[in-house]
N, C-alpha and C positions, 0 to 999 in steps of 0.2 A: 484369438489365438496369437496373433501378430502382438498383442500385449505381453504375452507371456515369454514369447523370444523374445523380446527387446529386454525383459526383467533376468530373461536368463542371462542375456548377454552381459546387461551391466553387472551381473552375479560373477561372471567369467572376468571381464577386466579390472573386476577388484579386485576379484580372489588371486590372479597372476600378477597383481602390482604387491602384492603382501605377501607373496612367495607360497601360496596352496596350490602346487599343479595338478594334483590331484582333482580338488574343487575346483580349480581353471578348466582342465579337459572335461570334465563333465557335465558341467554348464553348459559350456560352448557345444560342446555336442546332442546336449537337448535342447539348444537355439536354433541349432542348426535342423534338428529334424523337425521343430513343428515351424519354422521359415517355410522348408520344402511345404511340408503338410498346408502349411496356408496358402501358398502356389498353389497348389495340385486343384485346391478346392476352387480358388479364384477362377482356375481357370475351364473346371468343368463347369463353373457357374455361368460363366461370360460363354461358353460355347452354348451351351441349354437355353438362355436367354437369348441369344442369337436364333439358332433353332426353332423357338418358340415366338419371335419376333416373326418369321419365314411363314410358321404357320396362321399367324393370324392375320397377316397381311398377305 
């Protein structure tokens, strides 16, 4: 997922050096939401594995 933002991203800083704001803002704004989205997930992971670290020890 983190792959996919980063492709969005450089999708957004080309399309804004060549003048498509258009395709700039909407790039950058579906970099931006699976960024978040890869957080979110990291970080219910890393809490579950902790959790689950507690219980078996």
């Amino acid at each position: 997922m983190l792959k996919w933002a980063l492709i969005f991203f450089v999708v957004s800083v080309i399309a804004g050096f060549f003048g498509f704001s258009g395709v700039s803002a909407g790039a950058a704004r579906i970099s931006r939401w699976l960024f978040f989205i890869a957080l979110a997930v990291f970080a219910l992971f890393l809490i579950l594995g902790l959790l689950a670290g507690e219980l078996i020890f």
